[in-house]
LUMTOR-198888 format. One record per residue (C-alpha): z, y, x; residue in one letter. Coordinates in nm, 4 decimals, padded with zeros to 6 digits, always signed. Layout:
(site (Z, Y, X), "a")
...
END
This chain:
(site (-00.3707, +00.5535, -01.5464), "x")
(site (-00.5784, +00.6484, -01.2504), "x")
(site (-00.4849, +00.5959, -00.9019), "x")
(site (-00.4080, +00.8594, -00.7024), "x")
(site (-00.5897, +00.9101, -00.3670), "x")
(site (-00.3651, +00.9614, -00.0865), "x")
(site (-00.4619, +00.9259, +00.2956), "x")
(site (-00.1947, +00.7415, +00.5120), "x")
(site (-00.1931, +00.7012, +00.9271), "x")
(site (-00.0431, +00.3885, +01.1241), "x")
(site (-00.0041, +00.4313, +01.4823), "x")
(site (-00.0756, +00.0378, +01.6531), "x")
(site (+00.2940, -00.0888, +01.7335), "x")
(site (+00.4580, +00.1438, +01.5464), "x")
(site (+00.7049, +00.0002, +01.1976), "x")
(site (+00.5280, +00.2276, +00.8930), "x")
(site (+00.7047, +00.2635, +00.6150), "x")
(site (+00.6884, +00.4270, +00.3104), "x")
(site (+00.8576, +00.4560, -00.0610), "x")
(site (+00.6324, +00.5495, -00.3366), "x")
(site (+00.7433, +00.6712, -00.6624), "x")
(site (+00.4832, +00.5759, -00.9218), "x")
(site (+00.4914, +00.8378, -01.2265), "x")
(site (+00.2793, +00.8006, -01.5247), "x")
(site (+00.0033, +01.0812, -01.6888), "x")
(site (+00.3137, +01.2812, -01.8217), "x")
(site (+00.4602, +01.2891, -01.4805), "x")
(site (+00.7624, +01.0336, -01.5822), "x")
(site (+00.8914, +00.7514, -01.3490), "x")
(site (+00.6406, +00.4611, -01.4245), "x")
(site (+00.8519, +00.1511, -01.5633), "x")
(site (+00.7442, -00.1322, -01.3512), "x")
(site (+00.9770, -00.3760, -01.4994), "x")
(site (+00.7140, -00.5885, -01.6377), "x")
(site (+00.5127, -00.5818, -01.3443), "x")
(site (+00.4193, -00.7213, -00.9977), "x")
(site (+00.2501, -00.5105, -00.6830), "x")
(site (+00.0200, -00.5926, -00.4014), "x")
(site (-00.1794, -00.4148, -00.1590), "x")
(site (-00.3856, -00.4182, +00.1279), "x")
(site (-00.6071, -00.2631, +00.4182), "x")
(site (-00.9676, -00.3444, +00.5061), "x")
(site (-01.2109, -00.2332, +00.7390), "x")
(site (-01.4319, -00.1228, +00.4148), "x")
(site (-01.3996, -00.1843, +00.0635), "x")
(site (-01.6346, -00.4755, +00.0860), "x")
(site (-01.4668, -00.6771, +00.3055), "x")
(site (-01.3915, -00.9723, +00.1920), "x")
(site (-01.0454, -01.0425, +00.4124), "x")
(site (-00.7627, -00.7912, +00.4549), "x")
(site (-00.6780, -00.6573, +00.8168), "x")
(site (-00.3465, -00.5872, +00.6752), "x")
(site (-00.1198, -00.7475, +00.3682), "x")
(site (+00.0980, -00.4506, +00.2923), "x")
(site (+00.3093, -00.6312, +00.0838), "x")
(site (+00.4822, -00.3727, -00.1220), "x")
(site (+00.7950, -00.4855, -00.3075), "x")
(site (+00.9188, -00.2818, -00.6368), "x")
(site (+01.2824, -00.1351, -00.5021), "x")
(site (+01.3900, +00.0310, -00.8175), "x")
(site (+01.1413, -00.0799, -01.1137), "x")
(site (+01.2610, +00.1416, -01.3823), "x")
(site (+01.2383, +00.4509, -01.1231), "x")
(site (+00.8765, +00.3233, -01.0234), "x")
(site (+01.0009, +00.3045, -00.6969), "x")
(site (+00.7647, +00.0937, -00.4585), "x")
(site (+00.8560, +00.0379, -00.0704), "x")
(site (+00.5820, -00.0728, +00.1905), "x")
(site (+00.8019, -00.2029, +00.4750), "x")
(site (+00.4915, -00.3610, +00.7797), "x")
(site (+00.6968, -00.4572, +01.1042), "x")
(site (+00.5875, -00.3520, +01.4942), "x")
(site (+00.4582, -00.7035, +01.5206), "x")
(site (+00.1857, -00.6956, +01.2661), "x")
(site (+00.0717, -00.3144, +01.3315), "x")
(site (+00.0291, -00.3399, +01.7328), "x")
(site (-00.2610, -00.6030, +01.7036), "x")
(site (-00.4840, -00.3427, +01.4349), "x")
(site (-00.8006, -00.2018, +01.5529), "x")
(site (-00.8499, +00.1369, +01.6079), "x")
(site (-01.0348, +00.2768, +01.2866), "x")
(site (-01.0449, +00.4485, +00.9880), "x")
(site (-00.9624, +00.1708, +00.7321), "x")
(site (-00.9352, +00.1785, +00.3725), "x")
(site (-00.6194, +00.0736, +00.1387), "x")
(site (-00.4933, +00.0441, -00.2013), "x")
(site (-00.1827, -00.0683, -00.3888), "x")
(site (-00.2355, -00.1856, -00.7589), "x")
(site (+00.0748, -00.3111, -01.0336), "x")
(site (-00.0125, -00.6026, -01.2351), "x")
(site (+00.1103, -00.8012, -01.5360), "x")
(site (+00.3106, -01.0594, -01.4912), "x")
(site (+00.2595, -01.2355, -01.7903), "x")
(site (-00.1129, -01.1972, -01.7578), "x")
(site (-00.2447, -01.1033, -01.4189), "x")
(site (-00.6081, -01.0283, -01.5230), "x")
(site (-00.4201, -00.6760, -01.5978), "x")
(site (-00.4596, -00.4551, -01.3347), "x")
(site (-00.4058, -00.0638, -01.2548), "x")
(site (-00.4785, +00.0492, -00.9312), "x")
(site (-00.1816, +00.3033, -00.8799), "x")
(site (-00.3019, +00.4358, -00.5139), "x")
(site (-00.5723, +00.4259, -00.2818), "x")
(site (-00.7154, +00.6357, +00.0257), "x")
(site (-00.7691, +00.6237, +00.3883), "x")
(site (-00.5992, +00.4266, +00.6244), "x")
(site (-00.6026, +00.5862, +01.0021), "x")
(site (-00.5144, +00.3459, +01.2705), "x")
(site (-00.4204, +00.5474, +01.5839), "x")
(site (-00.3813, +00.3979, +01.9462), "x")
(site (-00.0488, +00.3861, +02.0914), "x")
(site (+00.0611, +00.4907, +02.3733), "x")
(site (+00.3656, +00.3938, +02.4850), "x")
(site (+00.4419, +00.0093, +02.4593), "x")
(site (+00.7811, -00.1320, +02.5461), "x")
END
């Protein structure tokens, strides 16, 4: 399985969210029942610390359902810049096994209206 490259835009202060449905080479929902998922966002891909945890949960595992959920409070403080993200699955019952299941561009846009 290779991830698929999809661009995504926060605006600083804004809540992002996002469900992703995760489908396999024949275009079925990927099971991710035997799974866990993290992601992140960095400045550049060799970075060694994250500007953002996206902490993506599995919603509906046997749809290969994934939600991203990041709250106001940890988007208003992110710079201004083109970042770089990706979301893998992993094994549970060994971790070393890893498929990246999207990556891309991350745009961070100013706000401009704060509350």
């Amino acid at each position: 399985m290779s991830a698929i490259a999809v661009n995504l835009s926060i605006t600083q202060g804004d809540t992002f969210s996002i469900r992703l449905e995760i489908r396999d080479s024949e275009g079925e929902a990927d099971d991710l029942t035997l799974y866990g998922i993290r992601g992140s966002v960095k400045n550049k891909y060799s970075d060694t610390t994250a500007l953002l945890d996206l902490s993506p949960t599995i919603f509906n595992a046997t749809l290969g359902q994934v939600d991203i959920d990041v709250p106001s409070t940890l988007t208003e403080n992110l710079p201004i810049t083109e970042a770089v993200y990706d979301v893998e699955k992993y094994l549970l019952t060994d971790n070393s096994i890893v498929f990246k299941i999207i990556k891309g561009k991350m745009s961070i846009s100013p706000e401009v209206t704060t509350g």
